[in-house]
N, CA, C and O atoms as CSV, one atom per row, in Angstrom:
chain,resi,resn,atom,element,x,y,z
A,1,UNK,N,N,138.788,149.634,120.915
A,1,UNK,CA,C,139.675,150.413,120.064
A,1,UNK,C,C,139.043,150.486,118.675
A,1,UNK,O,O,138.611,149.535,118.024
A,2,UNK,N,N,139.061,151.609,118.378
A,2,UNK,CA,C,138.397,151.897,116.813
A,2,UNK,C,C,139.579,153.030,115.823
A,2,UNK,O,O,140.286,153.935,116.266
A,3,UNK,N,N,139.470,152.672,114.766
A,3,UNK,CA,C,140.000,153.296,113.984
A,3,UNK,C,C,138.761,154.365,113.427
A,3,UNK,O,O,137.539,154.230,113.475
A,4,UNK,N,N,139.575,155.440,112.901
A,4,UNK,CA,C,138.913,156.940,113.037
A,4,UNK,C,C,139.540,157.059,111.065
A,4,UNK,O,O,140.701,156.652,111.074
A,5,UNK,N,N,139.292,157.298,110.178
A,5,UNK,CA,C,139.372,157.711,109.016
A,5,UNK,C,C,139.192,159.387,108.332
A,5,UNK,O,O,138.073,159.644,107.889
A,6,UNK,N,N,140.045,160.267,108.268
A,6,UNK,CA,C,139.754,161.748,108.529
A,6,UNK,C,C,140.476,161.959,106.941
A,6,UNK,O,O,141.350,161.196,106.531
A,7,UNK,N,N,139.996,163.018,106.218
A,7,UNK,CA,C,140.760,163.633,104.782
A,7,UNK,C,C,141.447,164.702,105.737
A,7,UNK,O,O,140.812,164.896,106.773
A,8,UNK,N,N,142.328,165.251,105.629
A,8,UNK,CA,C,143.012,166.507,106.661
A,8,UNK,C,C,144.278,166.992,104.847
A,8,UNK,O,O,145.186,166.422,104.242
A,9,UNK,N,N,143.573,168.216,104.724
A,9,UNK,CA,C,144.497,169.115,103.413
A,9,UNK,C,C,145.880,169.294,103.697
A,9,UNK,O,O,146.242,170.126,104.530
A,10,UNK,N,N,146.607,168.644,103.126
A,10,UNK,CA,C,147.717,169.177,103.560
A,10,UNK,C,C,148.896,168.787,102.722
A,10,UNK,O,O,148.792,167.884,101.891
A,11,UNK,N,N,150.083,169.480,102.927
A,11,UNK,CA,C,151.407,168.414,101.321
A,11,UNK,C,C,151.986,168.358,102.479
A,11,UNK,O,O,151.698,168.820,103.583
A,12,UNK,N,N,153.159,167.497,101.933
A,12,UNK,CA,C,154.369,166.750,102.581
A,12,UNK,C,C,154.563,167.517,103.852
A,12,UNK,O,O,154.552,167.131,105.020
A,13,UNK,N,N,154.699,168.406,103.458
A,13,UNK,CA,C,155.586,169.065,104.975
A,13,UNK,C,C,154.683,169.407,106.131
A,13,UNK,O,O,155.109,170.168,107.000
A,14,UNK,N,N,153.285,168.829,106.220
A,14,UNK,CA,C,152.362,168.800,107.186
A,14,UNK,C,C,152.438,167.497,108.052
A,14,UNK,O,O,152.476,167.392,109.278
A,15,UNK,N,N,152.448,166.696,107.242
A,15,UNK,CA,C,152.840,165.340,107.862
A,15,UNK,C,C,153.367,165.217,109.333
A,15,UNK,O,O,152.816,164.490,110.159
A,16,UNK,N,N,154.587,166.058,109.629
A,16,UNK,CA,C,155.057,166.173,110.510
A,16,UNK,C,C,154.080,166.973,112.278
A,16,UNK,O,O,153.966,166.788,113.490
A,17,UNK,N,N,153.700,167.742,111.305
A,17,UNK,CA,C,152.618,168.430,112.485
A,17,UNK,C,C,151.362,167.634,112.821
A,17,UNK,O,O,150.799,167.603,113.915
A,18,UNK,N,N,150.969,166.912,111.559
A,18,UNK,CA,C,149.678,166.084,111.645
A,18,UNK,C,C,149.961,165.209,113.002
A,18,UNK,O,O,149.158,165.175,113.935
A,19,UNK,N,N,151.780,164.182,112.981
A,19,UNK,CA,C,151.752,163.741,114.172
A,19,UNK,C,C,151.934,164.324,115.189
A,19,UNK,O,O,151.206,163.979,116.119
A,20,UNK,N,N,152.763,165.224,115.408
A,20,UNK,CA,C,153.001,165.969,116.874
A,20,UNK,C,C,151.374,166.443,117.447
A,20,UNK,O,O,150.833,166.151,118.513
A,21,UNK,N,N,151.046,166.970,116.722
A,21,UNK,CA,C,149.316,167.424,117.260
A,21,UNK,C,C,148.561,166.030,117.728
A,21,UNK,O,O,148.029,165.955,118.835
A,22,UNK,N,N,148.560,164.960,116.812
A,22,UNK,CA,C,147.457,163.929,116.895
A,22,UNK,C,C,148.295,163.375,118.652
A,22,UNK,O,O,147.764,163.480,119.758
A,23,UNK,N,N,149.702,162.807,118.338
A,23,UNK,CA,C,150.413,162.577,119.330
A,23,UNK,C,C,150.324,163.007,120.708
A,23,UNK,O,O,150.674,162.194,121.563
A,24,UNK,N,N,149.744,164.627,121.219
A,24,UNK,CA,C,148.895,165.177,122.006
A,24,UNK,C,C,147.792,164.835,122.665
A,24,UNK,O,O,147.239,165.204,123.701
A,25,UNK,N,N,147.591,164.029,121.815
A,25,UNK,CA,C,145.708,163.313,122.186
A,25,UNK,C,C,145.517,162.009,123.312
A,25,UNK,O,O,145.764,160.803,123.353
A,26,UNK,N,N,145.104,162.735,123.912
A,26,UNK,CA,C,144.955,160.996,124.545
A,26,UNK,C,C,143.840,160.059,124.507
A,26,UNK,O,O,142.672,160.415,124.669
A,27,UNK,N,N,144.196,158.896,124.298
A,27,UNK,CA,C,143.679,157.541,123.967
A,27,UNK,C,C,144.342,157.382,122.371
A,27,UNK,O,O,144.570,156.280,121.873
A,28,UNK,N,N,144.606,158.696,121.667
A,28,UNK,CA,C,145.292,157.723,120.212
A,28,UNK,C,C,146.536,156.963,120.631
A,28,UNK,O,O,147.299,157.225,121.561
A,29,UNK,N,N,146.595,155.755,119.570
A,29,UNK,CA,C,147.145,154.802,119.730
A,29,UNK,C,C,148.431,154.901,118.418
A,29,UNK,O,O,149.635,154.791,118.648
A,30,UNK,N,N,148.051,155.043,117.566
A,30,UNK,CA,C,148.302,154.989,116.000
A,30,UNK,C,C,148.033,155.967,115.663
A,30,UNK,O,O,147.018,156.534,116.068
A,31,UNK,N,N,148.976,156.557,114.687
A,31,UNK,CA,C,148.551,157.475,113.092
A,31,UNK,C,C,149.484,157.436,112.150
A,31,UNK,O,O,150.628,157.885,112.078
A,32,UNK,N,N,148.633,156.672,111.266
A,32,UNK,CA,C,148.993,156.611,109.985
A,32,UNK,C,C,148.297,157.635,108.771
A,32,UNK,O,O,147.126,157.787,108.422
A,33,UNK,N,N,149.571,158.253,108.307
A,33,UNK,CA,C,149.549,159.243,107.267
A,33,UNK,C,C,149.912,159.326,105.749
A,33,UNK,O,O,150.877,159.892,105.236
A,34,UNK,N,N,148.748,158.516,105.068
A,34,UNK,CA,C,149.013,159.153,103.443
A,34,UNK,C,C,149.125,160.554,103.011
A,34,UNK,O,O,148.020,160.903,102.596
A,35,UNK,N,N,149.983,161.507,102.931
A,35,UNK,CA,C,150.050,162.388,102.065
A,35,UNK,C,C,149.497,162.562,100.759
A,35,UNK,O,O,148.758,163.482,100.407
A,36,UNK,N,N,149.843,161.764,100.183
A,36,UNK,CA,C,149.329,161.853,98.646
A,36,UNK,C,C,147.961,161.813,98.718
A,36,UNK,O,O,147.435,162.464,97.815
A,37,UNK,N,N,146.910,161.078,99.759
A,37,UNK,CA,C,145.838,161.167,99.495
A,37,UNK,C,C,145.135,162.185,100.053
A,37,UNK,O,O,144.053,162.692,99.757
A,38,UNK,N,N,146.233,162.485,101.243
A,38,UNK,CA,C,145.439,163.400,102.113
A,38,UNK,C,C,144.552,162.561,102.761
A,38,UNK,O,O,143.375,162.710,102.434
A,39,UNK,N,N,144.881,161.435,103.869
A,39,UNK,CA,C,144.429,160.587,104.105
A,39,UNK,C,C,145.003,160.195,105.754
A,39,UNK,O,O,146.107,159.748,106.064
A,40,UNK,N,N,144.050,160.474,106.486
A,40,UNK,CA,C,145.027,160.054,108.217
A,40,UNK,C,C,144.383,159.329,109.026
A,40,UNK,O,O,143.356,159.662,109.617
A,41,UNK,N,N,144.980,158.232,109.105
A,41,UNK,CA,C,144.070,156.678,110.081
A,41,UNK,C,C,144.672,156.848,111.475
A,41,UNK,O,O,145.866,156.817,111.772
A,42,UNK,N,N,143.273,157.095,112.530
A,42,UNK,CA,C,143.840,157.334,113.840
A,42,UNK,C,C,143.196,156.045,114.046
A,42,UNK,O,O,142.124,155.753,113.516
A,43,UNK,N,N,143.970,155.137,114.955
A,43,UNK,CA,C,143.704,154.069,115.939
A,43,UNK,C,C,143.707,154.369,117.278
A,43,UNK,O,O,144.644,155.015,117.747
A,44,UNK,N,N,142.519,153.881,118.166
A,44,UNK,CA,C,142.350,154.427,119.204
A,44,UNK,C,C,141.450,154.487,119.694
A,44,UNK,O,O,140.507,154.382,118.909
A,45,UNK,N,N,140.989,154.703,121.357
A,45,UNK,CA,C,139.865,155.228,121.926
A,45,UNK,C,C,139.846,156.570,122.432
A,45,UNK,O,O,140.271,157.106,123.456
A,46,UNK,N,N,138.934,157.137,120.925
A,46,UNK,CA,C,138.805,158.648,121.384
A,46,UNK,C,C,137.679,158.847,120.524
A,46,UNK,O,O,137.271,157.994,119.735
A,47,UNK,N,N,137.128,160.102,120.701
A,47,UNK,CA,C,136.168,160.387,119.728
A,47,UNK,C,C,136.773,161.240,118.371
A,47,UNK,O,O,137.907,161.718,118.358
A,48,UNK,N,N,135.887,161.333,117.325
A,48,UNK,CA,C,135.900,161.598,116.334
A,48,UNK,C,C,136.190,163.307,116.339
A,48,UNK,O,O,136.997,163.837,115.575
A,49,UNK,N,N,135.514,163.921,117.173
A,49,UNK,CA,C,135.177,165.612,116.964
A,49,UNK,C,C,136.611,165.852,118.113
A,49,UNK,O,O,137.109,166.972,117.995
A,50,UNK,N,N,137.045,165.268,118.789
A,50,UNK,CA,C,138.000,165.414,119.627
A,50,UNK,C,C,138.991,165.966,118.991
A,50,UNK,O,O,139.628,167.010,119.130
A,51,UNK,N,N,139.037,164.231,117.570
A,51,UNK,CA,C,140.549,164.459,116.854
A,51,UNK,C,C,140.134,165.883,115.652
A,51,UNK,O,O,140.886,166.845,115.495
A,52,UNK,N,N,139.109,165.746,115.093
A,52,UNK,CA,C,139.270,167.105,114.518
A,52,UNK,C,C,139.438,168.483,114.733
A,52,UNK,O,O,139.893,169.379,114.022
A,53,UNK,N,N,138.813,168.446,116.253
A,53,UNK,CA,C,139.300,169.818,116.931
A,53,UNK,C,C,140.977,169.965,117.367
A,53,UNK,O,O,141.370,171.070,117.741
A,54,UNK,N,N,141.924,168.818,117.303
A,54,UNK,CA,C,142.943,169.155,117.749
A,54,UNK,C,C,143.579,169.784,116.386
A,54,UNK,O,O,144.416,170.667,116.196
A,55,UNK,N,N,142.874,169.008,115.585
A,55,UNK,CA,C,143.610,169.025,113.777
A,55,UNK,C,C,143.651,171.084,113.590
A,55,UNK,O,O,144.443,172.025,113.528
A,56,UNK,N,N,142.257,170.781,113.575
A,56,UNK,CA,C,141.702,172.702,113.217
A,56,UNK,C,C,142.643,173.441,114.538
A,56,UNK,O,O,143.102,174.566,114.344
A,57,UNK,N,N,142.818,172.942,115.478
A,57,UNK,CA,C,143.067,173.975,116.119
A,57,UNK,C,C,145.001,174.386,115.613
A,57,UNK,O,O,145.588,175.453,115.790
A,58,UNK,N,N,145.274,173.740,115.295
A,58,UNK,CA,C,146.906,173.837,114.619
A,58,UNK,C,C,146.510,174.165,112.996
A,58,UNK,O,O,147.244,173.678,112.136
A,59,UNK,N,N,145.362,174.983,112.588
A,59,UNK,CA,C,145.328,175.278,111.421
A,59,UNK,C,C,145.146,174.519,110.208
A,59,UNK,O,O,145.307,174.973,109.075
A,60,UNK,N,N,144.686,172.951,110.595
A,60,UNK,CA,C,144.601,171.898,109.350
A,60,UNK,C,C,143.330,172.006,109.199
A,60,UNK,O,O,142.494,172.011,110.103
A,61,UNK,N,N,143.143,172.096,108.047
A,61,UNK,CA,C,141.399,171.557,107.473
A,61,UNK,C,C,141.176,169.842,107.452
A,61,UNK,O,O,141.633,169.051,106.627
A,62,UNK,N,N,140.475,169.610,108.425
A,62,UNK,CA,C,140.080,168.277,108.176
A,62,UNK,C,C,138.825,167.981,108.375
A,62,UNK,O,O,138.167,169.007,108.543
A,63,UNK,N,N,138.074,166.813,108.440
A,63,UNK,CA,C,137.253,166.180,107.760
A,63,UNK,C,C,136.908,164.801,107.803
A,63,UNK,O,O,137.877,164.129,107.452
A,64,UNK,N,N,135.947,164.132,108.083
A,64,UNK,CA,C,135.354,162.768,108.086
A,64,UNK,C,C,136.019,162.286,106.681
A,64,UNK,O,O,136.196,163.101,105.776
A,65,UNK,N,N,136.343,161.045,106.561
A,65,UNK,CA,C,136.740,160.671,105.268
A,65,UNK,C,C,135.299,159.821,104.963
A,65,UNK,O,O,134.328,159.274,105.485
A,66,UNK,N,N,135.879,160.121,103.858
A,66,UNK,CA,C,134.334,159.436,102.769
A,66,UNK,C,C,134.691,158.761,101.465
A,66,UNK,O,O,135.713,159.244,100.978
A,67,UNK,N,N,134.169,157.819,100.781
A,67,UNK,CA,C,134.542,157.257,99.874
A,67,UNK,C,C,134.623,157.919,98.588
A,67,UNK,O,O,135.319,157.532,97.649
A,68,UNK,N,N,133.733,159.129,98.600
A,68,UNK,CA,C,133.629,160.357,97.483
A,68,UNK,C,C,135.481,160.713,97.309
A,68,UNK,O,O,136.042,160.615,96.218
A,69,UNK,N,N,136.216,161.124,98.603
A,69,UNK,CA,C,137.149,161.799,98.437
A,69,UNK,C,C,138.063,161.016,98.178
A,69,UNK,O,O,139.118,161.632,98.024
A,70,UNK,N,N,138.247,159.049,97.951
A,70,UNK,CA,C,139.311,158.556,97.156
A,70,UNK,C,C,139.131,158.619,95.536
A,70,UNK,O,O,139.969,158.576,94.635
A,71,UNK,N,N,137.759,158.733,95.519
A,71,UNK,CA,C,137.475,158.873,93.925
A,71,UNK,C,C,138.316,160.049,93.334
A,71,UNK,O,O,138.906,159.910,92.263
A,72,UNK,N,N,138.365,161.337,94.128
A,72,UNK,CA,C,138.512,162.613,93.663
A,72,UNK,C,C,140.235,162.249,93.802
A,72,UNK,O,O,140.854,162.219,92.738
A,73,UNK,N,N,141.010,161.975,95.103
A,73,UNK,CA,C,142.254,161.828,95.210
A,73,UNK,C,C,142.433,161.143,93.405
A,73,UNK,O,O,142.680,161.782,92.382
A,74,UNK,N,N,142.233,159.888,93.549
A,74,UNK,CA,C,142.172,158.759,91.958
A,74,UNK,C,C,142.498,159.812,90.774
A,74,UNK,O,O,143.538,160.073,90.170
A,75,UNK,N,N,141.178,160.308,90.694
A,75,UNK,CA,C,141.362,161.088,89.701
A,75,UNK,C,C,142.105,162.727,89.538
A,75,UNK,O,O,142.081,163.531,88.606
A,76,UNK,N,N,142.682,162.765,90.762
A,76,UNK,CA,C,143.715,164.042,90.746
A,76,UNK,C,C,144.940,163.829,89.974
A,76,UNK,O,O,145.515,164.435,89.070
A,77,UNK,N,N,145.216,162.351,90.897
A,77,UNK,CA,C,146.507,161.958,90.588
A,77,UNK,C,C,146.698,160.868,88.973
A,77,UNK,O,O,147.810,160.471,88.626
A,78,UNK,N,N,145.543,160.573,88.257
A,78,UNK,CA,C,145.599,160.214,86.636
A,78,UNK,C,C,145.588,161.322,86.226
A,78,UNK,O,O,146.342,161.274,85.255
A,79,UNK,N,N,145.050,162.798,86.368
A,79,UNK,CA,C,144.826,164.250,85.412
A,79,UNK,C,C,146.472,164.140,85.678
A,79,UNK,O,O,147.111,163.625,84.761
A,80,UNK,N,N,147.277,164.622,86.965
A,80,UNK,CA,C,148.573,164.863,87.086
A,80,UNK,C,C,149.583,164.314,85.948
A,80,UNK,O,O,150.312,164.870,85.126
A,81,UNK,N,N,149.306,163.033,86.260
A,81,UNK,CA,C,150.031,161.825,85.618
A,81,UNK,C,C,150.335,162.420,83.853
A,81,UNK,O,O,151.405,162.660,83.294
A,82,UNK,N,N,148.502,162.539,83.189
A,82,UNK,CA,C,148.995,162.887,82.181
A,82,UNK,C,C,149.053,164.314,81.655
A,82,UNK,O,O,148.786,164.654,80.502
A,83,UNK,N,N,149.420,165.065,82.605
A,83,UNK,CA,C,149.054,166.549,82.500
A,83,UNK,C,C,150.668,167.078,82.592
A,83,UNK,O,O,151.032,168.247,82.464
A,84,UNK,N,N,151.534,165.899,82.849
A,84,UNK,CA,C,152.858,166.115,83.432
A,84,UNK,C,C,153.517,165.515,81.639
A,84,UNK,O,O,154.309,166.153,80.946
A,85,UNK,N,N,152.939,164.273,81.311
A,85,UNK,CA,C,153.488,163.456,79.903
A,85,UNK,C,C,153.079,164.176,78.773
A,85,UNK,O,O,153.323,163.651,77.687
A,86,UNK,N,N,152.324,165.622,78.790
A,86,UNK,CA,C,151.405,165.676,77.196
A,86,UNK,C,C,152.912,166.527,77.131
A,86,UNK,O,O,153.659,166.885,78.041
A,87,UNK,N,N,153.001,166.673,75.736
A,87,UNK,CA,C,154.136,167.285,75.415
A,87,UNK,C,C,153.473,167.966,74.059
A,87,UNK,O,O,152.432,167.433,73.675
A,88,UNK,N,N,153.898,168.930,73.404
A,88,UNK,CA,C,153.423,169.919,72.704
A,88,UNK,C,C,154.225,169.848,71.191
A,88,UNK,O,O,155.378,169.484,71.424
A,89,UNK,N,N,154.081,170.005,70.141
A,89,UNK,CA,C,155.144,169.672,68.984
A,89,UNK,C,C,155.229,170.894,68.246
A,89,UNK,O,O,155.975,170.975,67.271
């Protein structure tokens, strides 16, 4: 059993499809879904191109996760943070 690490684009209200699709698959075991990072941990024996072809084929962009794309998540969500607090006088 191996865990699978994928970026898959998507807001809140994908979440739901991310599992019904992954849920389809056989040998996944697990999926766990960060939203905010855009972040989806499959547990399981399956291959890698398997789970992304089920992803794309329901219209999700996904993707090998990589350590590049928590940097970028990080720094989405500090620009947000203070892009939401600057206030204007």
């Amino acid at each position: 059993m191996e865990s699978t690490e994928l970026k898959v684009e998507m807001v809140a209200l994908h979440e739901k499809r991310v599992r019904k699709c992954l849920s389809k698959v056989k040998g996944i075991e697990r999926v766990e879904v960060e939203a905010s990072l855009q972040k989806v941990v499959v547990t399981g024996c399956v291959n890698r191109s398997k789970i992304l072809k089920a992803l794309r084929r329901v219209g999700l962009r996904a993707e090998p996760w990589s350590p590049h794309n928590e940097l970028l998540s990080a720094y989405a969500t500090t620009s947000l943070m203070f892009n939401n607090s600057y206030a204007f006088f």
